[in-house]
Structure formats: structure tokens, C-alpha cells
C-alpha positions as CSV (number, residue, x, y, z in Angstrom):
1,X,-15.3,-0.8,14.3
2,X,-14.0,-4.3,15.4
3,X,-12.0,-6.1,13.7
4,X,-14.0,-8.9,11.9
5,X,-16.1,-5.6,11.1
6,X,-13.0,-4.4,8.6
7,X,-12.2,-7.1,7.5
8,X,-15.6,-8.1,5.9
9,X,-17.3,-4.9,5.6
10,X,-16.7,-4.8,1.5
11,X,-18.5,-7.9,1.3
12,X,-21.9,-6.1,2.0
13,X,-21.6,-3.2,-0.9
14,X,-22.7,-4.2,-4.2
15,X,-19.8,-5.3,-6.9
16,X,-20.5,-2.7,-9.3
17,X,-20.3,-0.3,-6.5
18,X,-16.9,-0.9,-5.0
19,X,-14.0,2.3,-6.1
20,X,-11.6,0.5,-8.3
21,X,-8.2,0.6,-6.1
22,X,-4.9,0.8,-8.8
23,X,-2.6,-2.3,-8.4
24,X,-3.9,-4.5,-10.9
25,X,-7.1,-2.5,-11.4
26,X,-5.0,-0.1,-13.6
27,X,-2.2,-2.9,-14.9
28,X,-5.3,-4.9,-15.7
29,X,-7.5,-3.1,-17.1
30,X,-6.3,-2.6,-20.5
31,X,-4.0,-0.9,-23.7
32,X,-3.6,2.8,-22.3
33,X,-0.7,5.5,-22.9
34,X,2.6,4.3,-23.1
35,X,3.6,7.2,-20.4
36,X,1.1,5.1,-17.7
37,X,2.3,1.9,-18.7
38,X,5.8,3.0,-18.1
39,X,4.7,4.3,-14.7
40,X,2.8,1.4,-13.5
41,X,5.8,-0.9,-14.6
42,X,7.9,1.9,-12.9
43,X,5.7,0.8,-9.5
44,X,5.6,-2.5,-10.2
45,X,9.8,-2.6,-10.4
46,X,9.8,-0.6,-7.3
47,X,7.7,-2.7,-5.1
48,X,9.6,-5.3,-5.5
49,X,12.8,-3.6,-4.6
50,X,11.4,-2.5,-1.7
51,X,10.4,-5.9,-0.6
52,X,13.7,-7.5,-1.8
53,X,15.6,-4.9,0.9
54,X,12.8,-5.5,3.4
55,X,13.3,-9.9,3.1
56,X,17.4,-9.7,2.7
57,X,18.8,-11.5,5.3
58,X,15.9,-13.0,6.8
59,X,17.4,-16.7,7.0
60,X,15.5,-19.7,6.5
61,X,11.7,-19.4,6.5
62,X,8.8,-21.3,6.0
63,X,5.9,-19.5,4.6
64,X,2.4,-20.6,6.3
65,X,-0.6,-19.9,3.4
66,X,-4.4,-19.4,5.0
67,X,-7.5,-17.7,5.6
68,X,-7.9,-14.4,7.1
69,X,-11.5,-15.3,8.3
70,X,-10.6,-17.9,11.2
71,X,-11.1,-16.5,15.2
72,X,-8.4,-17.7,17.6
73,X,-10.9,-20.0,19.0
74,X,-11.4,-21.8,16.1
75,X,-9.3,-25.5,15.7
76,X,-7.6,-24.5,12.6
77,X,-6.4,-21.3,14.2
78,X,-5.1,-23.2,17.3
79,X,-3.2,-26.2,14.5
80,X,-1.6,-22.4,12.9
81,X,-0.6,-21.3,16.0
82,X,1.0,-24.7,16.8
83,X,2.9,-25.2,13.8
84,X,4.0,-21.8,13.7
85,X,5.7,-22.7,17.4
86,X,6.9,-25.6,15.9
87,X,8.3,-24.1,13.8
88,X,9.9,-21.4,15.2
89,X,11.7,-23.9,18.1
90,X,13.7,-25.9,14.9
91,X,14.8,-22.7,13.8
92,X,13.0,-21.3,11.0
93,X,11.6,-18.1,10.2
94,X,7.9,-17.8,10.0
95,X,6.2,-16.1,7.0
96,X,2.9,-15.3,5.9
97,X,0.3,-13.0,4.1
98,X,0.9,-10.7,7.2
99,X,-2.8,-10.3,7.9
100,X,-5.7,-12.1,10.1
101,X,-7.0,-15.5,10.8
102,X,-4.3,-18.7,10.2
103,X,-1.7,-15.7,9.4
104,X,-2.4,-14.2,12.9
105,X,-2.0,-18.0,14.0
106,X,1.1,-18.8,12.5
107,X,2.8,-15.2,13.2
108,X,1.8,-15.4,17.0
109,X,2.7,-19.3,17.3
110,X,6.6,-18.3,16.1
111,X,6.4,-15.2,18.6
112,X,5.4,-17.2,21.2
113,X,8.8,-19.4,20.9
114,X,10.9,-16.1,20.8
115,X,11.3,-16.8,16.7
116,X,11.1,-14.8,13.8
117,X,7.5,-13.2,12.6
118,X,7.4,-11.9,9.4
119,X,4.4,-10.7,7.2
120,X,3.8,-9.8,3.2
121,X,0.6,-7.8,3.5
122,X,-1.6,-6.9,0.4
123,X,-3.4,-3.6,0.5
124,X,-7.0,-4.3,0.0
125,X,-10.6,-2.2,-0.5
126,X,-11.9,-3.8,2.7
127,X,-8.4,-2.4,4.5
128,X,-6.7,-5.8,5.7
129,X,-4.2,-4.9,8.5
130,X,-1.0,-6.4,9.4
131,X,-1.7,-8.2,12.6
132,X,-0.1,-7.4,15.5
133,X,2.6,-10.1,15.7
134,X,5.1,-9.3,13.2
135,X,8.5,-8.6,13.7
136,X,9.0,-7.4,10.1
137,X,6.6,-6.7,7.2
138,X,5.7,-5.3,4.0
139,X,2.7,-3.7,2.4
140,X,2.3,-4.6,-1.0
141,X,-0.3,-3.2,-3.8
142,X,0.5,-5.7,-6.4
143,X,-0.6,-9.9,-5.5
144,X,1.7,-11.1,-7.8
145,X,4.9,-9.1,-6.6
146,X,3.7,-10.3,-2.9
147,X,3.5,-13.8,-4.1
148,X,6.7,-13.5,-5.3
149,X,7.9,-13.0,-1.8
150,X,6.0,-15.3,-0.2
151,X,7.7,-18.0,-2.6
152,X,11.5,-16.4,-2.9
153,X,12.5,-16.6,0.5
154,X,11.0,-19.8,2.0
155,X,12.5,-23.5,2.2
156,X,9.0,-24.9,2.3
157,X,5.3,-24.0,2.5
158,X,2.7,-25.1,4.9
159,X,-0.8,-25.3,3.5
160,X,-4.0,-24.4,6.2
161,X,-8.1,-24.2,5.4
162,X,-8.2,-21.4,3.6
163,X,-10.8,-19.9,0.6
164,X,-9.7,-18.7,-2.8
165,X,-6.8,-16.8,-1.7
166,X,-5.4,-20.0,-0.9
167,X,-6.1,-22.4,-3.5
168,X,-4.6,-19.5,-5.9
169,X,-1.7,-20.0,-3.7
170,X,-0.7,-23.5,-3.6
171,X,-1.6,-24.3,-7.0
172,X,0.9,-21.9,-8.7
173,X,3.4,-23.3,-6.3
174,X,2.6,-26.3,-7.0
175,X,3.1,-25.6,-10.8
176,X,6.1,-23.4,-10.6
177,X,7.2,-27.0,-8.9
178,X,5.9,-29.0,-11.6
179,X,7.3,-27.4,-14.3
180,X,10.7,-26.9,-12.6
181,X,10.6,-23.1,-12.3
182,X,11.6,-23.4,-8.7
183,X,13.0,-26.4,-6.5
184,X,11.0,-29.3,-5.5
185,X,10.3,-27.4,-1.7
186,X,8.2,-29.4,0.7
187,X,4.8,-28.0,0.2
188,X,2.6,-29.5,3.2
189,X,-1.2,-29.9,3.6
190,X,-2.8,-29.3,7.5
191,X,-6.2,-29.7,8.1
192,X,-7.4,-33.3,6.4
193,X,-10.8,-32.6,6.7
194,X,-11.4,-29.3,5.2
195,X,-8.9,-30.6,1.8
196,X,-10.6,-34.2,1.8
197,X,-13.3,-32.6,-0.9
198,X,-10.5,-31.0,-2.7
199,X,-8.1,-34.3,-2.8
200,X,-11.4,-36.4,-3.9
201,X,-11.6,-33.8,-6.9
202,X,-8.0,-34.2,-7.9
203,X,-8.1,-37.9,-7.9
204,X,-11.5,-37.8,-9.4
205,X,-11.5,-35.3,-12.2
206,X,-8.0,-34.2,-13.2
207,X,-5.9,-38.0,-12.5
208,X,-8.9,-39.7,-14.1
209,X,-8.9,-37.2,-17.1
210,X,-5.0,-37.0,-17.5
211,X,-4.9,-33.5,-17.1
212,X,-2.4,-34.1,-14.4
213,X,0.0,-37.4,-13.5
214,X,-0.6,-39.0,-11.1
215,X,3.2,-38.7,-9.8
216,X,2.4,-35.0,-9.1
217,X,0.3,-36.1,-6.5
218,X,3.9,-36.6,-4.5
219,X,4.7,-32.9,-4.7
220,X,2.2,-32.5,-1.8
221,X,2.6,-34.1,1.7
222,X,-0.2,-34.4,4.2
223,X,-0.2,-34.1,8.3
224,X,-2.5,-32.7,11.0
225,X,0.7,-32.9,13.4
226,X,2.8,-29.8,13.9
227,X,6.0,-31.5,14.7
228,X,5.5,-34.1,12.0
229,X,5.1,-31.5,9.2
230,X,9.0,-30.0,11.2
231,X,10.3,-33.2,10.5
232,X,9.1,-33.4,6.8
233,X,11.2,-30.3,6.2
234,X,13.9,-31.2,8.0
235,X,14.6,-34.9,5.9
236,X,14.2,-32.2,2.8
237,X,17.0,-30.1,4.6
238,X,19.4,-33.0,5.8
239,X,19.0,-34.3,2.2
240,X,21.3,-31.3,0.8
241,X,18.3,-29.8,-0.6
């Protein structure tokens, strides 16, 4: 089986069908004994010790959010791989979700430059495997304690074309931001086109209706140019930040 065979094979058996997987199935899936409540929390708690050991002394990282479901032929794989180089030459760490696509891209681009490669992957029904250019990573059950990750150790987050997995992604960044949960970190947008819809929508629907301010529209920088979206991190570093 190839590998864009693994990775997509659960989209062809019917919802209903699919064996429920633990992780959030069972957190989710509600009120139960108090003896299984304790022992999901109990699994929840150690997950993210594991991955605290697993991330401690990494250094500075950027964490690089995208789909799985891009080939390395594709532009937005080649802008990943880029960046990820980029990156890796001014120093930083490169994270991401550990898997395929623009989290191959990013992972190989920082390899290529001799830097550091790490992954947080998320065990899923249709078996996503860490790709093959890691230097460290993590397999997590839980998407929120793998968030967590992605978030906790990075000075900044680059965002690439990506499907719901990704919007889910920057927007609670963006909100932990917003609400001042965590620092104001450089969150970067690559890949004009494919956000041009999405940007139209924000102006359009949630600026127009005052659901957001317009000021939080600064919270998110925009480039198609690897070294560019460097420098936009680096004025965040040299400002003390």
C-alpha cells in the first residue's frame, strides 16, 4: 500500500462504519464511571508528560501548520520546504504536526540545512505516519494535548494551505492571542492565493458584523517569501519579545 493509499484510505468507508479509536472518542463521548474518567484523565496527564520530556530543551522553534494531502511536486510543498530551510539557516528549530504533505515539506526543508526536525504526530483511524524527516517526535492520542505542544514551545507560527485541520489551528492561536492567554507570537500566512477566500470572509462577514475588531486583523502577517516571513520573526526577536 503506497503512501497516499494510507493516508486517505478511511475516507472511502462509510461514517457510521468507522471503529471508534479512544482519545476523545471515549473523553467525548459522555458521563460514564468515575473509575474511567479517572483513567482517561490519568492518560490525558500522562501524555502530556511524556511530550513535555520529549520537547525540553529543544531551543527556539517555529512550528509550520499544513495539510497532509500536498505531493512534493506540488508549489505549496516546494514554499514548505523553502521556508523550512529558511528557517533552519537563522537558527530555529522546525516543528510540525510530524506527518505528510507541508509537514513533510517543512521537516525536510530544515533537514536539508543540517537544522533541527521535529514532529507532534496524532494517531489517527486512517494510520498517519511520522514522515521520515524527523529528528525527534512524539505520537500523541489526544489533539488538544498535541496542540498544546505545537503552541508551548514555538516563538512563532507559520501558516500554509491547509483543510480543517488547519483553520482549527490558527484560529485558536489566534484567540489564545487575542485574549492574551499567550504572547503576541508572529503568526504568519504563506500561500496568498489559497487564504484570499478566507481573508475576503473575515473582512466581509465577521469585521462587517463586529464579531471581531478590526485591529485583530494585525495579529496575522502575510508573505509568499521564505526569507521575508525569517525576517518578520526576527524584528519580533530583536524587539525583546
Amino acid at each position: 500500500m503506497g503512501k497516499q493509499d494510507r493516508e486517505h484510505r478511511s475516507l472511502d468507508i462509510p461514517w457510521g462504519k468507522r471503529p471508534p479509536k479512544g482519545g476523545e472518542h471515549d473523553l467525548l463521548k459522555g458521563p460514564r464511571l468515575r473509575r474511567q474518567e479517572l483513567w482517561t484523565a490519568m492518560k490525558v496527564f500522562a501524555e502530556f508528560i511524556r511530550g513535555f520530556r520529549k520537547m525540553h530543551f529543544i531551543g527556539p522553534c517555529v512550528t509550520v501548520f499544513g495539510s497532509a494531502r500536498f505531493e512534493e511536486d506540488h508549489e505549496y510543498y516546494k514554499l514548505a520546504r523553502a521556508t523550512g530551510a529558511a528557517l533552519a539557516r537563522a537558527g530555529y528549530g522546525v516543528m510540525t504536526g510530524g506527518g505528510p504533505g507541508i509537514m513533510e515539506a517543512a521537516n525536510r526543508g530544515a533537514r536539508d540545512e543540517g537544522g533541527l526536525s521535529l514532529g507532534c504526530n496524532i494517531e489517527l483511524p486512517m494510520e498517519q505516519f511520522p514522515n521520515p524527516y524527523l529528528d525527534r517526535f512524539v505520537d500523541f492520542n489526544y489533539f488538544f494535548v498535541r496542540k498544546v505542544m505545537l503552541v508551548k514551545y514555538s516563538k512563532a507560527f507559520i501558516v500554509m494551505p491547509g483543510g480543517f485541520g488547519t483553520m482549527d489551528e490558527i484560529f485558536e492561536t489566534l484567540v489564545l492571542i487575542q485574549t492574551k492567554k499567550i504572547e503576541r507570537f508572529p503568526i504568519i500566512v504563506m500561500g496568498r492565493d489559497f487564504w484570499e477566500h478566507m481573508r475576503d470572509f473575515v473582512n466581509e462577514a465577521l469585521i462587517s458584523h463586529a464579531t471581531i475588531d478590526p485591529a485583530d486583523m494585525d495579529l496575522v502577517q502575510w508573505t509568499d517569501d521564505p526569507e521575508e516571513a525569517v525576517e518578520m520573526i526576527a524584528r519580533y526577536t530583536a524587539n525583546g519579545s
